[in-house]
C-alpha positions as CSV (number, residue, x, y, z in Angstrom):
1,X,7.0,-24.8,7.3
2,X,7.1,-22.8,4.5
3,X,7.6,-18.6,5.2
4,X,4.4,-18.4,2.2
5,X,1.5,-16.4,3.6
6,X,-1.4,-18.3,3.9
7,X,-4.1,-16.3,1.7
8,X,-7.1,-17.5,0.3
9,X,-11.0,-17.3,-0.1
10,X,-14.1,-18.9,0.0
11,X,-14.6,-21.1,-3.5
12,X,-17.5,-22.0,-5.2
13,X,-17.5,-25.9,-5.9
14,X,-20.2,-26.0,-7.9
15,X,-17.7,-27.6,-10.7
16,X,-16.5,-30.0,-8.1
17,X,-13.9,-30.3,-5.7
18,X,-11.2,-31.1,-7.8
19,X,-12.2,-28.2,-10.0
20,X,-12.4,-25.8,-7.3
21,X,-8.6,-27.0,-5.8
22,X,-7.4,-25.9,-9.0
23,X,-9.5,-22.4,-9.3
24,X,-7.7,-22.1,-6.1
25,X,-4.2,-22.3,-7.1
26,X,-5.4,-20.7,-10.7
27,X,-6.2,-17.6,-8.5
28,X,-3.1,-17.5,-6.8
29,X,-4.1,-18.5,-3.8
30,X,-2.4,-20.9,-1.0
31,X,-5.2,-22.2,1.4
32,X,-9.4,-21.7,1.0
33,X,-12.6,-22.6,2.7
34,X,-15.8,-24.1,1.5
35,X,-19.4,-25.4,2.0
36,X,-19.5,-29.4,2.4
37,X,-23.0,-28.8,1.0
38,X,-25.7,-26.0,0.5
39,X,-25.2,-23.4,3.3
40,X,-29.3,-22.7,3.3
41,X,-30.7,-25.8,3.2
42,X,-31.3,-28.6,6.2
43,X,-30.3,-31.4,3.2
44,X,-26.9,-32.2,2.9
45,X,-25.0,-33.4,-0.1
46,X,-23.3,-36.5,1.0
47,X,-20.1,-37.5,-1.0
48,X,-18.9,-40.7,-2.1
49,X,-15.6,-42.3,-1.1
50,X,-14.2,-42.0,-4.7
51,X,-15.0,-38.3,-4.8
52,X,-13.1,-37.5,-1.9
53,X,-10.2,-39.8,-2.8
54,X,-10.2,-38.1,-6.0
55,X,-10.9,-34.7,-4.1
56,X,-7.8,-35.9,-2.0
57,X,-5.6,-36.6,-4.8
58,X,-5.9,-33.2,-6.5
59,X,-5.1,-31.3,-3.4
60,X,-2.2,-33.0,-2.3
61,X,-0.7,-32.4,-6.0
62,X,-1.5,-28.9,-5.7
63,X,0.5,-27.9,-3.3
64,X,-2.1,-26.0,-1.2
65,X,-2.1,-25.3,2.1
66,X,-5.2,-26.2,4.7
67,X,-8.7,-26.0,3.1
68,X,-11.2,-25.6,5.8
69,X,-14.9,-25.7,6.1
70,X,-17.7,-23.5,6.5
71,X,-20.9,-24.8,8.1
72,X,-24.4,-24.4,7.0
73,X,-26.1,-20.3,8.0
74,X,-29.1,-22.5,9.1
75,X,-27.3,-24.1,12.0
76,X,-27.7,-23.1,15.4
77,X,-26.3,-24.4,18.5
78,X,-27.2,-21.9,20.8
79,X,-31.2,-22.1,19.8
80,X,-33.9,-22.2,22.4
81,X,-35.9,-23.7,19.7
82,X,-35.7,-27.6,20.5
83,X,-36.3,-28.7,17.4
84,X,-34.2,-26.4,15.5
85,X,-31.1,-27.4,18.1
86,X,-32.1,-30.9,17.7
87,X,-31.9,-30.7,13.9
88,X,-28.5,-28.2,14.2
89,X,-26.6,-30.7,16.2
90,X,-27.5,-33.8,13.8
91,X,-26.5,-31.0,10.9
92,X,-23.4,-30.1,12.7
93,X,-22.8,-33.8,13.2
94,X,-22.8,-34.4,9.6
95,X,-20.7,-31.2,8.7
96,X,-18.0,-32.5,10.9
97,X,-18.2,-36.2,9.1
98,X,-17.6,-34.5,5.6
99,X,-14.8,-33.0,7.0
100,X,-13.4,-36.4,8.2
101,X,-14.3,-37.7,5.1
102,X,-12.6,-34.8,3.0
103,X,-9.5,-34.6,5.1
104,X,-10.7,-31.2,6.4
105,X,-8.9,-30.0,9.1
106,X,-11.2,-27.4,10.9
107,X,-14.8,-26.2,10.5
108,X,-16.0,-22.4,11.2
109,X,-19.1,-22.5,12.6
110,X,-20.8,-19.6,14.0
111,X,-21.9,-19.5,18.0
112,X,-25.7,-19.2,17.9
113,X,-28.0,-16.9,18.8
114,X,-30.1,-17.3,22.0
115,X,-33.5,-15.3,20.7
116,X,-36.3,-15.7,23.6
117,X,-33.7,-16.5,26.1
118,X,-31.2,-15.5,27.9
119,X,-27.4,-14.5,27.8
120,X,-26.5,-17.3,30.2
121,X,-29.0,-20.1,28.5
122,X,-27.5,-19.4,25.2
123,X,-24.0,-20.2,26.2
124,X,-24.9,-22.8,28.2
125,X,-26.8,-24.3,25.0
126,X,-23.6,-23.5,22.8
127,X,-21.7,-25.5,25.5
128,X,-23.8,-28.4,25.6
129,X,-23.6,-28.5,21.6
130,X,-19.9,-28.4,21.9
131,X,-19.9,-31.1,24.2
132,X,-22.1,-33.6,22.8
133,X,-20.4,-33.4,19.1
134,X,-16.9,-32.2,20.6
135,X,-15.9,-36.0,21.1
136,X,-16.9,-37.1,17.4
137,X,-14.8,-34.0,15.7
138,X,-12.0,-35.2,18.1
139,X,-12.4,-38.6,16.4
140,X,-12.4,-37.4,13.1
141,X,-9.1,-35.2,13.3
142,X,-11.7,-31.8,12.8
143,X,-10.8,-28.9,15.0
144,X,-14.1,-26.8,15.7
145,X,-13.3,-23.3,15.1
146,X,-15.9,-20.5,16.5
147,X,-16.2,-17.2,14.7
148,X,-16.3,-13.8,16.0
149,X,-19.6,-12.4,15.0
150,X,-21.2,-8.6,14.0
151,X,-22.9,-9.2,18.0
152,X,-26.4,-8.5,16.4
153,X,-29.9,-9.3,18.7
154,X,-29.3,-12.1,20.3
155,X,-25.9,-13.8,18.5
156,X,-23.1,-14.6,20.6
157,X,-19.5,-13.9,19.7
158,X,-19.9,-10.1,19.7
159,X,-17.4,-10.0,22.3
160,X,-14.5,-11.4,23.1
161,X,-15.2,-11.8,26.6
162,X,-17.9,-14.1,25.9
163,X,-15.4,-16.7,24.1
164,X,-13.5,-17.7,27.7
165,X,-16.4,-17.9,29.4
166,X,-17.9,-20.9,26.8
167,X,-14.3,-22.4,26.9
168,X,-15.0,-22.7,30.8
169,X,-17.9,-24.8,30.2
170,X,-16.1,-27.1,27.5
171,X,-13.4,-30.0,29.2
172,X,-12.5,-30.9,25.7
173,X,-11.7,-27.1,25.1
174,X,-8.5,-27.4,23.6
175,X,-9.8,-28.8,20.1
176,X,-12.0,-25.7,20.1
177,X,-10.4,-22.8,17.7
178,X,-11.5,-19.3,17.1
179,X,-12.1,-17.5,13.7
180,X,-11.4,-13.2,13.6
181,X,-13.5,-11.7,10.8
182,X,-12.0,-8.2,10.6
183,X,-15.7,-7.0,9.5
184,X,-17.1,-8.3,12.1
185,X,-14.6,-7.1,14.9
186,X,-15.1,-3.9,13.5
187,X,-19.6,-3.8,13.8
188,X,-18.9,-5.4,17.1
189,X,-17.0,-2.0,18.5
190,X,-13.6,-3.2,17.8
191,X,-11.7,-0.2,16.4
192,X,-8.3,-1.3,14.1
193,X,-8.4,1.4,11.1
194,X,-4.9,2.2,12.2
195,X,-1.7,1.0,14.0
196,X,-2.2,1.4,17.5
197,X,-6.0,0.5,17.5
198,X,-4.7,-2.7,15.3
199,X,-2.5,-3.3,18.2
200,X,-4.6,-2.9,20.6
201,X,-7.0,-5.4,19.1
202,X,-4.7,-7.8,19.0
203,X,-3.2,-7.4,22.5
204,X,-6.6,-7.4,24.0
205,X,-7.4,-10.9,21.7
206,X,-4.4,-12.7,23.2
207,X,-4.9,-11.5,26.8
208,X,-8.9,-12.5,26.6
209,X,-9.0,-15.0,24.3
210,X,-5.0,-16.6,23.7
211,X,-3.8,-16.1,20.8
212,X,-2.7,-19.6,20.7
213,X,-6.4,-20.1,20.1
214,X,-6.5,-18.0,16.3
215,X,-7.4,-20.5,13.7
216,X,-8.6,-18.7,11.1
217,X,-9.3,-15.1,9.9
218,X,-11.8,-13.6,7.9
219,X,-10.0,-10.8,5.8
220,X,-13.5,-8.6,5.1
221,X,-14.0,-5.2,4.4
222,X,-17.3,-3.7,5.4
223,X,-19.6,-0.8,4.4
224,X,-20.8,-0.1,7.8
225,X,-20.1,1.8,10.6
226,X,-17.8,0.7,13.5
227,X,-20.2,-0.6,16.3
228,X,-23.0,-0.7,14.3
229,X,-23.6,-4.8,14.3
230,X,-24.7,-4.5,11.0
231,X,-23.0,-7.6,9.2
232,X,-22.4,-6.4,5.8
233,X,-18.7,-7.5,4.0
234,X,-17.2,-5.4,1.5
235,X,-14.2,-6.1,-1.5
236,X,-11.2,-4.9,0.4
237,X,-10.1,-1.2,-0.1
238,X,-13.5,-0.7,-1.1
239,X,-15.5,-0.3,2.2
240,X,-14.7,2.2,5.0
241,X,-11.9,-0.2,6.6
242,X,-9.2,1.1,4.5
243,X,-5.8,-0.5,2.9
244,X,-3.9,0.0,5.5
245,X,-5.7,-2.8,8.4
246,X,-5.0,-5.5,5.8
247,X,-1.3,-3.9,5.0
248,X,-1.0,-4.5,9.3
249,X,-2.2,-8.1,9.1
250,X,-0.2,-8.8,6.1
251,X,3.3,-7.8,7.6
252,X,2.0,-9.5,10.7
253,X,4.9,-12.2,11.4
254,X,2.5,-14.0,14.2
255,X,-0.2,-14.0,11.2
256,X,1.6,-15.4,8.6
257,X,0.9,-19.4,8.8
258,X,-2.8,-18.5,10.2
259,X,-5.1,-19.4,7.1
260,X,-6.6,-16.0,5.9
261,X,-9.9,-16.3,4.3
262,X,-11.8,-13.7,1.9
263,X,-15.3,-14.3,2.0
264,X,-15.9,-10.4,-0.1
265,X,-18.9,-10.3,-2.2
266,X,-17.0,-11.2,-5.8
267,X,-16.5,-14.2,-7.8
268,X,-13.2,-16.2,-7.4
269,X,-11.8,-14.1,-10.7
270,X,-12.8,-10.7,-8.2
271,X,-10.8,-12.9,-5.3
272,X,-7.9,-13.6,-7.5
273,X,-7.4,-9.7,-7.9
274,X,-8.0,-9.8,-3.8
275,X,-5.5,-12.2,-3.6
276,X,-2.8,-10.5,-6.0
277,X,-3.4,-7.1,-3.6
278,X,-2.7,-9.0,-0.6
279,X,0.4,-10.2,-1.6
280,X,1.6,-6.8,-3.1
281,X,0.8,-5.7,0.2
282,X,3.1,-8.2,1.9
């Protein structure tokens, strides 16, 4: 495996995938993540078999590492709503097909939010989800990959705590992944502006969580306050995080094959500049 840092963003494929492969090397960059189809809208784009071969094709020439997924904001498979889990898990369903399709390797999906119920219905809900479509993503060579989240209202994954306790409820747990997002972490409560917080973070991850488990991390600034659950991401350097959380990660040697994601407010020229700092930081 190569001794490359995995660093990339979230690209736009409204060009196409083949297009946005090579934005994605054009920017410098060594893995990304995308949207199989319109994150805000219950319609999916389908593709056909000679776009993903051709999708395919590119990638493998490009030399990029792992491109993963992002699924629809509208899905939600914690809801107490029945019809909006019904429609989430068909959704879902279909997210993890396009990955299949795509060669994808993992999907971040967020936990849900429980709104009307309570604490223990939503993760039994999330559970449930997970183990009616966890058997299909196995099939389909798709890890599911669950994402920390800003813990606002109802949503889970403010916690980390509350990630162990869904695995519990999962028997096909070990194709389930988790996703840091520094910005989040940070609204949740999770001080890591400097070294030993940063350390701490990370040793209270792997004794919760297992860091065997990290699949993917979120490399956000934010311009909110630390335990404020106010999910708001911000170009790196520029919010109140600071340089010198992203210098940590960077010279991280347990983070360096873990894909590492900017999903910053700027366009893939802004994320090419992102990417440049990361590596200077290295």
């Amino acid at each position: 495996m190569s001794n490359q840092p995995l660093i990339g963003a979230h690209m736009s494929t409204s060009k196409g995938l083949p297009a946005m492969v090579q934005t994605t090397v054009d920017i410098g960059a060594t893995c990304a993540q995308i949207f199989t189809s319109s994150p805000q809208q219950w319609r999916a784009k389908q593709y056909t078999d000679v776009e993903a071969q051709a999708f395919k094709e590119k990638w493998a020439e490009s030399g990029l590492g792992p491109i993963v997924a992002h699924d629809s904001y509208l899905i939600n498979l914690a809801s107490t709503d029945a019809e909006i889990l019904a429609k989430s898990r068909r959704a879902f369903r279909e997210e993890i097909a396009r990955c299949g399709q795509l060669g994808l390797p993992k999907i971040v999906t967020h936990l849900g939010a429980y709104k009307g119920g309570t604490l223990e219905s939503g993760l039994d809900c999330l559970a449930a989800s997970l183990n009616e479509l966890l058997p299909f993503a196995i099939e389909q060579g798709v890890q599911i990959v669950l994402e920390t989240t800003a813990g606002q209202g109802t949503y889970l994954g403010g916690i980390f705590d509350q990630f162990p306790d869904i695995f519990s409820r999962v028997p096909e747990q070990q194709q389930l992944g988790v996703c840091l997002d520094l910005c989040h972490v940070f609204v949740a409560g999770y001080e890591l502006r400097d070294a030993d917080s940063y350390a701490k973070l990370w040793s209270d991850f792997a004794a919760v969580i297992g860091i065997d488990r990290l699949a993917v991390i979120h490399v956000n600034d934010t311009d909110r306050a630390l335990a404020s659950h106010s999910d708001r991401h911000a170009a790196i350097g520029k919010g109140i995080l600071g340089l010198e959380v992203f210098r940590l990660l960077m010279q991280d040697p347990r983070m360096i094959h873990i894909p590492k994601i900017l999903e910053t407010p700027l366009d893939d020229a802004g994320h090419g500049e992102e990417v440049a700092l990361l590596k200077e930081l290295v």
